[in-house]
C-alpha positions as CSV (number, residue, x, y, z in Angstrom):
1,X,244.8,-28.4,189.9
2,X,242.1,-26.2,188.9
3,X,240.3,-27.1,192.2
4,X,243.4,-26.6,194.3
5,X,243.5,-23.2,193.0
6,X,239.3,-22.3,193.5
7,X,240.3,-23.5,197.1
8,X,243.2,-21.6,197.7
9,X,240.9,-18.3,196.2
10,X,238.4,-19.5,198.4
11,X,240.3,-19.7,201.7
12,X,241.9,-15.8,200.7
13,X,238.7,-14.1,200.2
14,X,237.5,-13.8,203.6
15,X,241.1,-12.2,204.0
16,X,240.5,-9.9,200.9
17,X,237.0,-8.9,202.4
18,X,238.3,-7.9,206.0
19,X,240.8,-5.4,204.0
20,X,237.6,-4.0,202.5
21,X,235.9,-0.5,204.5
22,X,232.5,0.8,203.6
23,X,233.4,4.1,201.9
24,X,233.4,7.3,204.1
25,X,232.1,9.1,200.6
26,X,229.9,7.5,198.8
27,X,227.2,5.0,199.9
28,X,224.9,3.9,196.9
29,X,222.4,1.5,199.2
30,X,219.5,2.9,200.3
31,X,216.4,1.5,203.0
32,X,214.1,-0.1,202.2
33,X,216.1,-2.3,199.7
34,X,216.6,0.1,197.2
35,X,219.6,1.7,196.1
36,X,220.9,4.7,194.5
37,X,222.9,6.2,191.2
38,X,225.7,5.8,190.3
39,X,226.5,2.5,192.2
40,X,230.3,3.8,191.8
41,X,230.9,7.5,191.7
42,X,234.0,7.2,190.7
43,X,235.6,7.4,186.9
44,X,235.1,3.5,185.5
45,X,235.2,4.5,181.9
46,X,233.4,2.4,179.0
47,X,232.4,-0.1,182.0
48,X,231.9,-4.0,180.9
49,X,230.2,-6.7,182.9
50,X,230.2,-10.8,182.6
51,X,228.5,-13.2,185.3
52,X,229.6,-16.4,186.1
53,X,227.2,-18.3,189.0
54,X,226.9,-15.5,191.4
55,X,229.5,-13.4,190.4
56,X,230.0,-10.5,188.6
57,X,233.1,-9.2,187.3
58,X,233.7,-5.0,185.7
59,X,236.3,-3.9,183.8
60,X,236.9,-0.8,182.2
61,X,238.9,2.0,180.1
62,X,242.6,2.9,181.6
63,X,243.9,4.4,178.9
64,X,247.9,4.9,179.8
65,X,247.3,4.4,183.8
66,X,248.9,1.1,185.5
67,X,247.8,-1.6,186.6
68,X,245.1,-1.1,183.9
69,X,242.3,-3.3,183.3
70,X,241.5,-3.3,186.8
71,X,239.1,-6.0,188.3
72,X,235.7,-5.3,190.0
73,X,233.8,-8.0,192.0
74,X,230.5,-7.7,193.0
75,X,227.5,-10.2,194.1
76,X,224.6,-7.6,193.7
77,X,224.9,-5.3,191.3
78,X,225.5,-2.3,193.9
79,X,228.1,-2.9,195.8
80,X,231.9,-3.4,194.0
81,X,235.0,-4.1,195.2
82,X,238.9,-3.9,193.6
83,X,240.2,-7.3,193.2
84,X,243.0,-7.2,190.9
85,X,244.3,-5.8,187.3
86,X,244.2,-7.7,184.1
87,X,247.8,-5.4,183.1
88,X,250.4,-5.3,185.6
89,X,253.6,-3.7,184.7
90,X,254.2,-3.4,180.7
91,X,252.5,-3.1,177.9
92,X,253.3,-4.6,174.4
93,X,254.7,-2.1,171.7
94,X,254.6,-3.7,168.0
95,X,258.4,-3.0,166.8
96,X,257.2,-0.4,164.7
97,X,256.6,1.6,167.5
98,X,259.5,1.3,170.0
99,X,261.3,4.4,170.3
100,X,258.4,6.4,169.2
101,X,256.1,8.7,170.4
102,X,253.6,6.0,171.0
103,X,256.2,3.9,172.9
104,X,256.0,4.8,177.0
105,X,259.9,4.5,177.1
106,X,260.0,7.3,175.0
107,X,257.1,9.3,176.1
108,X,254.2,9.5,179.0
109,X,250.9,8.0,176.7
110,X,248.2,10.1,177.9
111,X,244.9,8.7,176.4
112,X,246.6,6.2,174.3
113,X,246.6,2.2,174.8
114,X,243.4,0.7,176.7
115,X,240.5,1.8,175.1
116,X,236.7,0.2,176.1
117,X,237.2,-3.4,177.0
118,X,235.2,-6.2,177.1
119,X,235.0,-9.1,179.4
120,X,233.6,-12.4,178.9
121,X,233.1,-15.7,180.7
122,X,233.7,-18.8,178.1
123,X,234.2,-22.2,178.2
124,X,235.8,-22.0,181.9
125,X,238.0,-19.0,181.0
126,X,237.4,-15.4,181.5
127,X,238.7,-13.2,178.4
128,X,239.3,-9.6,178.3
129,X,239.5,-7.8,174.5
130,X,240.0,-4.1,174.2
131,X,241.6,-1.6,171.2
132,X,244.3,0.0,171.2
133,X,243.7,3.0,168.6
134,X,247.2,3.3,167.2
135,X,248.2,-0.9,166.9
136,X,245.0,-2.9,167.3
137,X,243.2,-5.4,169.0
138,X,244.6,-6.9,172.0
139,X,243.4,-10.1,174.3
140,X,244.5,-11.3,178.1
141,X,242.8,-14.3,179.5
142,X,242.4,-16.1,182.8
143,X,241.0,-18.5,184.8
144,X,240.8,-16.9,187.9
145,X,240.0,-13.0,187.1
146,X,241.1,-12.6,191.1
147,X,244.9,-13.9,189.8
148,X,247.5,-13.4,187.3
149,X,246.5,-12.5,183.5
150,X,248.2,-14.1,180.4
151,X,250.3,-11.9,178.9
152,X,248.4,-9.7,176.2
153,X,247.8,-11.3,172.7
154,X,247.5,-9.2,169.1
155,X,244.4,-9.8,167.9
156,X,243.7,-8.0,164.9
157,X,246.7,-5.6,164.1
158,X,245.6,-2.3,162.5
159,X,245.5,1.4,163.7
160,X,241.8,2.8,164.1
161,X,241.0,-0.4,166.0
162,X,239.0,0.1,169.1
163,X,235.6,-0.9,170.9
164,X,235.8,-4.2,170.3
165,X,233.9,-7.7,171.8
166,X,233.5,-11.3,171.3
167,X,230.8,-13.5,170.9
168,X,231.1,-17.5,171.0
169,X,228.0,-18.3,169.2
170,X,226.3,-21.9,170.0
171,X,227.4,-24.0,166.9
172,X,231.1,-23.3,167.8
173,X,231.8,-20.0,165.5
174,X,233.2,-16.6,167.1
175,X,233.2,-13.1,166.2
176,X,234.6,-10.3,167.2
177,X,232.6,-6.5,167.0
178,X,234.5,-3.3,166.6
179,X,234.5,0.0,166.2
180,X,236.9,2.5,164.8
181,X,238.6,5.5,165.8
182,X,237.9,8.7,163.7
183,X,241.0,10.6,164.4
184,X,243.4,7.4,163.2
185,X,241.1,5.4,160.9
186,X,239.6,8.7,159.0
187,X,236.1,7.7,159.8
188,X,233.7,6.6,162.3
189,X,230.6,6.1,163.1
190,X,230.6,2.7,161.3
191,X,230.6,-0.7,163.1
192,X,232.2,-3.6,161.9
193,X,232.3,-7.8,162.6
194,X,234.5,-9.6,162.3
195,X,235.0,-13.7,162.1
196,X,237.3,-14.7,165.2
197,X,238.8,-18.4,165.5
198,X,236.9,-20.5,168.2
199,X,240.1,-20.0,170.8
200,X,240.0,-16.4,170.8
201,X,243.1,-15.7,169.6
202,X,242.9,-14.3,166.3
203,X,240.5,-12.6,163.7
204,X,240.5,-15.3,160.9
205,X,238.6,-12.7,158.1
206,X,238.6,-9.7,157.0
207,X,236.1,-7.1,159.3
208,X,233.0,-6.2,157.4
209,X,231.1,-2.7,158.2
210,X,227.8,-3.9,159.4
211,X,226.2,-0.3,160.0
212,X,226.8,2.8,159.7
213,X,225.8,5.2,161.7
214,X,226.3,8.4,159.9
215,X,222.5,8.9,158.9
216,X,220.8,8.3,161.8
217,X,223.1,7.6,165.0
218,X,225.6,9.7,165.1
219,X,229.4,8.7,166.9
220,X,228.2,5.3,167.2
221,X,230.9,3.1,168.6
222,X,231.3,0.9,172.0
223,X,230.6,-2.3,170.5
224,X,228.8,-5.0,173.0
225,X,227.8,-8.2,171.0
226,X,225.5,-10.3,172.4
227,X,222.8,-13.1,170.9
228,X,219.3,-13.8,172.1
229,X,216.0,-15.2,171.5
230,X,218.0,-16.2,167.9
231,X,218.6,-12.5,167.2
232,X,222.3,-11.3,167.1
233,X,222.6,-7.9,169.2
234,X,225.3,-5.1,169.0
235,X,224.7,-2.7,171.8
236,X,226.4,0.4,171.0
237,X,226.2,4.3,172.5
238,X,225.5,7.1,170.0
239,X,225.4,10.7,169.8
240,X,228.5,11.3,172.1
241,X,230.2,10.7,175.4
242,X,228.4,14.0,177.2
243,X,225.0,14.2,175.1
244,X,224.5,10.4,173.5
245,X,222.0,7.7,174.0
246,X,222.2,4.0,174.0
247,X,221.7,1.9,170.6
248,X,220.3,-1.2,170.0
249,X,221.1,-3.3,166.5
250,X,219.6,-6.6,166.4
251,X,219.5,-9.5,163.1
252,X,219.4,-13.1,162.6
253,X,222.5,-13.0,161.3
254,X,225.9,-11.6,162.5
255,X,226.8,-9.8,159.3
256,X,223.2,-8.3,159.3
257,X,221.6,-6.4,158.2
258,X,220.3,-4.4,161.4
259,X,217.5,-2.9,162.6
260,X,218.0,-0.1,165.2
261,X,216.3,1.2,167.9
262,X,217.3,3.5,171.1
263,X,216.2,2.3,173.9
264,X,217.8,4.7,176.8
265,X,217.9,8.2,177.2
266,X,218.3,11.0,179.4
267,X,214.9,11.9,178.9
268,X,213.2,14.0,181.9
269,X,216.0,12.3,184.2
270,X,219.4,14.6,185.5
271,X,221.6,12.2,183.6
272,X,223.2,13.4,180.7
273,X,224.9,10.5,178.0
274,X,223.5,7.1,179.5
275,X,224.7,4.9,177.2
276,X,228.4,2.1,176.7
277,X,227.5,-0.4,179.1
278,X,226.3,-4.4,180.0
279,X,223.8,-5.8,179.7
280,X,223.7,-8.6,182.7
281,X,221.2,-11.2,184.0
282,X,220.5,-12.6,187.6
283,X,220.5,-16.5,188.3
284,X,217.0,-15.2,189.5
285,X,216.3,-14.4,185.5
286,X,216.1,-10.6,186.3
287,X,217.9,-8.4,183.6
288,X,220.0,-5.2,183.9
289,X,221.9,-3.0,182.2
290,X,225.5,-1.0,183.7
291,X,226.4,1.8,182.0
292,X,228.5,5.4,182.3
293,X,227.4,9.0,183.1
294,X,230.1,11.8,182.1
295,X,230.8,14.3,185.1
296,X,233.3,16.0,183.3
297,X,236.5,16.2,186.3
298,X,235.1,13.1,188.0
299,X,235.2,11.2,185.2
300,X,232.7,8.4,184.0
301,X,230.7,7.4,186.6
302,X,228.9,4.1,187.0
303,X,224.8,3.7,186.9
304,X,222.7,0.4,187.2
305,X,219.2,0.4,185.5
306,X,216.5,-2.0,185.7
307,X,215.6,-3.7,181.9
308,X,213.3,-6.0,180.2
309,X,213.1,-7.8,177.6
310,X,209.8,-6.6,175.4
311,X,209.3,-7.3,171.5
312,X,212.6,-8.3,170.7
313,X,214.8,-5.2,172.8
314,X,215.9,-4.6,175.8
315,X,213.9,-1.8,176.8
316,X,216.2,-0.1,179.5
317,X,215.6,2.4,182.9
318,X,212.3,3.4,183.4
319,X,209.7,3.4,180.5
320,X,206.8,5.3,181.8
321,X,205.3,5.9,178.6
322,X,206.0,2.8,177.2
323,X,207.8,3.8,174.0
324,X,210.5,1.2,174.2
325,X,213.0,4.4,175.2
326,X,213.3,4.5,178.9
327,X,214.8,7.2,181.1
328,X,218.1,6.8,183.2
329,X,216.6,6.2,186.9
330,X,218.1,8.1,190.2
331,X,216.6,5.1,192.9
332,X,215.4,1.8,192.2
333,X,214.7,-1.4,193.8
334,X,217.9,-3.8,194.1
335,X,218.1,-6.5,192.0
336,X,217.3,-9.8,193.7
337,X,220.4,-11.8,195.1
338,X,220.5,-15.0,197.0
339,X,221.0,-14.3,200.4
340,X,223.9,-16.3,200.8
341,X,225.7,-13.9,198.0
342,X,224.8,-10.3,199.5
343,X,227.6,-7.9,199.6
344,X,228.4,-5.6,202.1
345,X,228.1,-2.2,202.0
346,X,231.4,-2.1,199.5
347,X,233.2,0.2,197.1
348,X,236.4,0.5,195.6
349,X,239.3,1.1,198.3
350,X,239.9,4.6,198.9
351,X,241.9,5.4,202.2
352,X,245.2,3.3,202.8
353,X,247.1,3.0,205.5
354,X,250.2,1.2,203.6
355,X,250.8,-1.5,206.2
356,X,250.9,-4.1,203.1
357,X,254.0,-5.4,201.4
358,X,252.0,-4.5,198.1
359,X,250.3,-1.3,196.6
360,X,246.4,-0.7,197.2
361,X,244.7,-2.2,194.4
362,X,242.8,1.4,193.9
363,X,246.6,3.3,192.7
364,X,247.7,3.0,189.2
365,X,250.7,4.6,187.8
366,X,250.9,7.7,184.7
367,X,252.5,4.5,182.7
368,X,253.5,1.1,183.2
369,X,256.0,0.9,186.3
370,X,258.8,0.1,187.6
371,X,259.7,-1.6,190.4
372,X,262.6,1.4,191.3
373,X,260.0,3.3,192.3
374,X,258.6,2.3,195.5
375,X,258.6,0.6,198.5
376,X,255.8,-0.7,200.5
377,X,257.8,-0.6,204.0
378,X,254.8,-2.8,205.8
379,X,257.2,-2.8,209.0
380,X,257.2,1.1,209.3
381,X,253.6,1.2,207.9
382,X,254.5,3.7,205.0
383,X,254.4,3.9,201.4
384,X,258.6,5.7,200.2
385,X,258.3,7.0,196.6
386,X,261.6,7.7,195.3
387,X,262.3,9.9,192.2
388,X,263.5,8.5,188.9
389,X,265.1,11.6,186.6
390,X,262.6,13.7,185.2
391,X,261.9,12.8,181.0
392,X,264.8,14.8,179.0
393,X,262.0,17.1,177.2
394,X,260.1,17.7,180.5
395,X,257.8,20.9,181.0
396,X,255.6,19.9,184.2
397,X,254.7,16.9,186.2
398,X,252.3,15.9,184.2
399,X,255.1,14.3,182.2
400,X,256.1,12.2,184.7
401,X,254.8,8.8,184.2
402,X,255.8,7.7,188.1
403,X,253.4,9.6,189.6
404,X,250.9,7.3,191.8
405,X,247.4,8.4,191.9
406,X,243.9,7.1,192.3
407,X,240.1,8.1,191.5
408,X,238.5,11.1,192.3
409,X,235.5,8.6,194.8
410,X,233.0,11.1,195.1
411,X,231.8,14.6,194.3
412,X,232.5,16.0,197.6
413,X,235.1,14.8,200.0
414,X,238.1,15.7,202.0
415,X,241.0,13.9,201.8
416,X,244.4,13.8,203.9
417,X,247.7,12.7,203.8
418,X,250.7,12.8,206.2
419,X,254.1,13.0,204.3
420,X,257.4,13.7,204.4
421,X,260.3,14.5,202.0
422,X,264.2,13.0,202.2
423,X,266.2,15.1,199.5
424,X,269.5,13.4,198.2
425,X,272.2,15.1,200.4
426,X,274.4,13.9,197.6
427,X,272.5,15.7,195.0
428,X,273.8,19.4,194.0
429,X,272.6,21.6,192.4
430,X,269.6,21.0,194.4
431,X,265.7,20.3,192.5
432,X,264.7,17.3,194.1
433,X,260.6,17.3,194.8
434,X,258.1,15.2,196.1
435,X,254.5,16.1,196.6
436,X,250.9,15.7,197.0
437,X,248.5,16.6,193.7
438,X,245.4,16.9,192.0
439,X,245.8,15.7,188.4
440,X,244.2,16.3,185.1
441,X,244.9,18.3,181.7
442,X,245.4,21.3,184.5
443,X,247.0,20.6,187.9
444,X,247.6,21.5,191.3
445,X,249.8,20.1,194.2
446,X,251.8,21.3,197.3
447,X,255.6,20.3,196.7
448,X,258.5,20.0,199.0
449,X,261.3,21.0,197.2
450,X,265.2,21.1,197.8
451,X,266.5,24.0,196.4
452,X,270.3,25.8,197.1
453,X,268.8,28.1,199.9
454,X,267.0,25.0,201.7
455,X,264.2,22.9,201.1
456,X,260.3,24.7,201.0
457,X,256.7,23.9,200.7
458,X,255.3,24.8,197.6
459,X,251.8,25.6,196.3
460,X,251.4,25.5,192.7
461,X,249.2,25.6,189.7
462,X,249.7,24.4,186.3
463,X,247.0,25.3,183.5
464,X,247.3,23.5,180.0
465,X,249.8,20.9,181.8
466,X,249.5,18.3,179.6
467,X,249.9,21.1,176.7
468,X,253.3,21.9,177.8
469,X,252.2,25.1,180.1
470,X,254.9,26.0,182.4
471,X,253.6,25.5,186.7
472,X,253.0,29.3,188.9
473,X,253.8,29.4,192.1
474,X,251.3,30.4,194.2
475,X,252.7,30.5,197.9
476,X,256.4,29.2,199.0
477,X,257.4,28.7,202.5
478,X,260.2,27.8,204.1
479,X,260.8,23.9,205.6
480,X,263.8,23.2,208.0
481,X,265.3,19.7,207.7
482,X,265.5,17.3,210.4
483,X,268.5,15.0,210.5
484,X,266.9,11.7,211.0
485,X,268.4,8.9,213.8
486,X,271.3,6.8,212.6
487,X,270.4,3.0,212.7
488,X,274.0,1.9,213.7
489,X,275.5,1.0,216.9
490,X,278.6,2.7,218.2
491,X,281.1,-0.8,217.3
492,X,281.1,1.5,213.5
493,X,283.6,3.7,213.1
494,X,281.7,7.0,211.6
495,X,283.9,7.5,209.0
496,X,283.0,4.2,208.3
497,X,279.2,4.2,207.5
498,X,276.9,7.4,205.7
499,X,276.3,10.4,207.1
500,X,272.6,10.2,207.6
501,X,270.0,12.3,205.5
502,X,267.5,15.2,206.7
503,X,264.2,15.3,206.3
504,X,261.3,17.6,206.3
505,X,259.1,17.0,209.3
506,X,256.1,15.0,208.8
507,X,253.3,17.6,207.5
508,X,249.6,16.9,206.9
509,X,248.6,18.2,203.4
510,X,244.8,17.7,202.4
511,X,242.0,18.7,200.0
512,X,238.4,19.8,200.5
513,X,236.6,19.0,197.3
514,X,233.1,20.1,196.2
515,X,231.0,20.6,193.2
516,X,229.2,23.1,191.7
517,X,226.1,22.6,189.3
518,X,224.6,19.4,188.3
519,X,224.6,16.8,184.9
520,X,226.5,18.1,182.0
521,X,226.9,21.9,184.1
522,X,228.7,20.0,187.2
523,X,232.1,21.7,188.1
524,X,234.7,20.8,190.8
525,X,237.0,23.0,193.1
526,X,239.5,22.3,195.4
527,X,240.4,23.9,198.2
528,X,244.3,23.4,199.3
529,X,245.8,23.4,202.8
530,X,248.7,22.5,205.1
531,X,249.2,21.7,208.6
532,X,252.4,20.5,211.0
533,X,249.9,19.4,213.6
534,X,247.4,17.8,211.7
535,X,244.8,20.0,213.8
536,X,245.2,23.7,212.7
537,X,245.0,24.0,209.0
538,X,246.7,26.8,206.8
539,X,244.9,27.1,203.4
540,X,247.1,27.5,200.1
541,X,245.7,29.5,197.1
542,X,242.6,30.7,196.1
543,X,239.9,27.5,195.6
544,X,241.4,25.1,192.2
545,X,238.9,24.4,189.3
546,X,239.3,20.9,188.7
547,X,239.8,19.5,185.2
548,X,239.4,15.5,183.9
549,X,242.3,13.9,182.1
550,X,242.8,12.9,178.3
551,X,239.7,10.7,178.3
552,X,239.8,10.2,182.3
553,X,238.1,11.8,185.0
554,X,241.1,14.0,187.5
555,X,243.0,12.0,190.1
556,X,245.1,12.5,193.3
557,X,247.4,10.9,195.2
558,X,252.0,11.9,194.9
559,X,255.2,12.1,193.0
560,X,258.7,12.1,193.8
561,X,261.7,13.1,191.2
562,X,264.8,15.0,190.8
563,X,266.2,16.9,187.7
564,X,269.4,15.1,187.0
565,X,270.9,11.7,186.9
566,X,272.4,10.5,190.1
567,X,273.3,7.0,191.6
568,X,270.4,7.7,194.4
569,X,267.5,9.1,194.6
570,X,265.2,11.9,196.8
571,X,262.2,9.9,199.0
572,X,259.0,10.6,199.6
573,X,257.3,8.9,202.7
574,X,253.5,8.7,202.7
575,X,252.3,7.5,206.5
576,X,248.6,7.0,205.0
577,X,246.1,9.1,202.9
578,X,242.7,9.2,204.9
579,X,238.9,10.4,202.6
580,X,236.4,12.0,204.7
581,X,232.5,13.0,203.2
């Protein structure tokens, strides 16, 4: 069976592949044979890497965003592609929880839930571990990391827990490093391991602190457990997501005690806070190390740096002095591949066309989904959003957890959409909306929105969103609605059938995007505009000052929703979304 299924992967890939573009972007190869960082500039938070053969697989923070735990594939190192989600459309709430503030039917769960995961390849399984901060450690497992995830499994219940990762040692024991949370534990900078049953599925001891980090490393959490050359190793970033540095422990036994060293920095380089990564080998013995660089609205970007093994560490980047500390490098040669397992010029999916029966694998929802909310009409070549009733204590769209976005893929792009909206005719008083937006703890979008004088295009701002702020207007213009063709033959009666809705005509929305100063300075604006053409552009507003997330770099990509309860809803149909350089 388990060959039938490596078959049936097999014969799909070359599918999966053609759906694959080289990004318009973002291009991290470089002549020559060299490439350049980040190999992902997009936000792939607390990034973790397992090989198996040729193979590597990433995963990554997604916090409250779904599917989370989304799947990267890769043959080189450089180039990365979207393959699937480890979390598809729920998450588990302990009963202590449901009804709650920390349950998602209750509440949008920005920040909470999937917190710096760890994937592993073991005994023909691929395991995923990460911490939820408010109800503990969880575990999904597969065999295929392409395919469908077990459901998620408790690990370790507890609040605090987080930054947590296996290790299968070789005469059959596990453990499991972790981490705690500050602001739910009461302290950090502490690491703990552990004893974890030899399947995985449960922490069979009580966690022992095995450093703590309070004297000399700072915020030290982001737990990666490894062993080598008979030394146990607990990789772990220090000093801070913006400002830290990468951490090496290392002892011959599990429980310690540790020595500690640093071994990357930011050192001369333009790369603030290299640190919570993997470190990785190549079937050709070379080793590397993938790790995260903060750029504040865009997230946490991905970097790949040479390393080597010298004295005992893994000395990583580029160690010109040779104090065991190296600097974060900006080009470097690529690692070395068999030729036969050479990617293409790859990266994560950006523009989409929606002529699939399924969503893009680069979109998540604010929360897990539901299936009510969209349709993937592969026949019209469309994505229709339609809008579920706002949350009862609802101050801005930021509380909506149906909104479908995706990664900011670059520092400067363009991107464009063609939408339209398809209010309720039903629905009065009127309220319905539907839109296009850039997302984070401040937002801005252009709306369509039906009110009692007719429907309009709306620019707005909202500063402090996800603080409850109330959305400005900035600019509102009037949209006339369209009634759309009836799809019935004349044999109906038309008293017999609906009267048919209106819509807004099709109008082409985009975003210019750029940034402004470099490593832990760097800013981004927007630059919002309209068009009924596609060809002659009216802006919107004066330029937007991007801002990141809770814990997550800003995103973009539509809503849809209406104020009341009604037996139908509003639509909004997205033709395609197009990202220019």
């Amino acid at each position: 069976m388990q060959q039938f299924k490596l078959i049936l992967s097999l014969l799909a890939m070359p599918l999966f592949m053609m759906a694959q573009a080289p990004s318009k972007t973002w291009n991290p190869n470089l002549s020559g044979g060299h490439y350049q960082n980040p190999i992902i500039n997009a936000d792939y938070s607390d990034p973790d890497v397992c090989r198996h053969g040729d193979d590597y697989y990433m995963t990554s923070s997604s916090f409250a965003c779904f599917p989370g735990l989304q799947i990267l594939h890769s043959t080189d190192l450089v180039n990365w592609t979207i393959v699937g989600a480890a979390l598809k459309d729920h998450y588990p709430v302990l009963p202590q929880y449901r009804g709650t503030d920390l349950d998602y039917h209750n509440k949008i769960q920005h920040g909470n839930y999937v917190w710096a995961p760890s994937i592993r390849y073991h005994d023909g399984w691929y395991y995923i571990y990460w911490g939820d901060p408010d109800q503990g450690i969880f575990m999904v497992k597969t065999q295929d990391p392409r395919g469908e995830w077990s459901e998620p499994l408790l690990v370790k219940e507890g609040k605090g827990l987080i930054d947590c990762c296996p290790l299968w040692d070789d005469d059959g024991r596990a453990y499991l490093s972790h981490g705690c949370a500050g602001s739910r534990a009461g302290v950090k900078s502490v690491l703990f391991v552990a004893p974890l049953s030899a399947d995985g599925t449960h922490v069979i001891g009580p966690s022992r602190i095995v450093y703590d980090g309070h004297e000399n490393q700072p915020t030290i959490e982001g737990t990666k457990f490894y062993k080598h050359g008979g030394y146990y190793y607990i990789f772990s970033p220090a000093g801070g997501v913006k400002y830290g540095w990468q951490v090496e422990l290392r002892s011959k036994s599990p429980y310690g005690p540790y020595e500690e060293r640093v071994t990357l920095a930011q050192g001369k380089s333009k790369v603030n806070g290299p640190h919570q990564g993997a470190w990785v080998d190549t079937p050709c013995g070379e080793d590397w190390f993938i790790h995260f660089q903060d750029k504040h609205a865009y997230g946490r970007v991905v970097h790949l740096q040479p390393a080597q093994w010298k004295g005992g560490w893994l000395v990583i980047g580029d160690d010109k002095d040779g104090d065991g500390c190296g600097d974060a490098v900006a080009t470097w040669r690529k690692p070395k591949v068999s030729a036969l397992s050479k990617d293409k010029v790859l990266q994560p999916a950006e523009d989409d066309e929606f002529d699939s029966n399924d969503l893009g694998l680069q979109w998540q929802f604010e929360g897990p989904w539901s299936h009510y909310w969209y349709y993937c009409d592969a026949r019209n070549s469309r994505l229709r959003l339609y809008g579920p009733q706002q949350p009862e204590d609802f101050h801005n769209i930021s509380d909506l957890q149906n909104m479908l976005l995706q990664k900011l893929p670059a520092e400067n792009f363009t991107v464009v959409a063609r939408m339209r909206f398809i209010p309720n005719p039903d629905f009065k008083p009127r309220g319905e909306e539907g839109g296009f937006v850039i997302m984070g703890q401040d937002y801005a979008a252009i709306k369509l929105v039906s009110t009692p004088e007719g429907c309009v295009l709306r620019y707005v701002v909202c500063k402090g969103a996800q603080k409850g702020k109330v959305e400005e207007t900035e600019e509102e213009k009037p949209v006339a609605l369209v009634p759309m063709s009836r799809p019935y033959t004349q044999k109906y009666a038309v008293d017999d059938i609906p009267q048919p809705r209106a819509a807004t005509p099709y109008i082409y929305v985009r975003a210019k995007v750029w940034s402004t100063g470099v490593g832990n300075s760097i800013k981004a604006h927007a630059q919002f505009a309209y068009s009924t053409d596609g060809k002659k552009y009216t802006e919107l507003g004066q330029p937007f000052d991007i801002v990141e997330g809770k814990w997550i770099g800003a995103k973009t990509g539509f809503y849809c929703m209406r104020p009341e309860k009604k037996n139908d809803a509003p639509f909004l149909d997205i033709d395609w979304i197009r990202f220019t350089k």
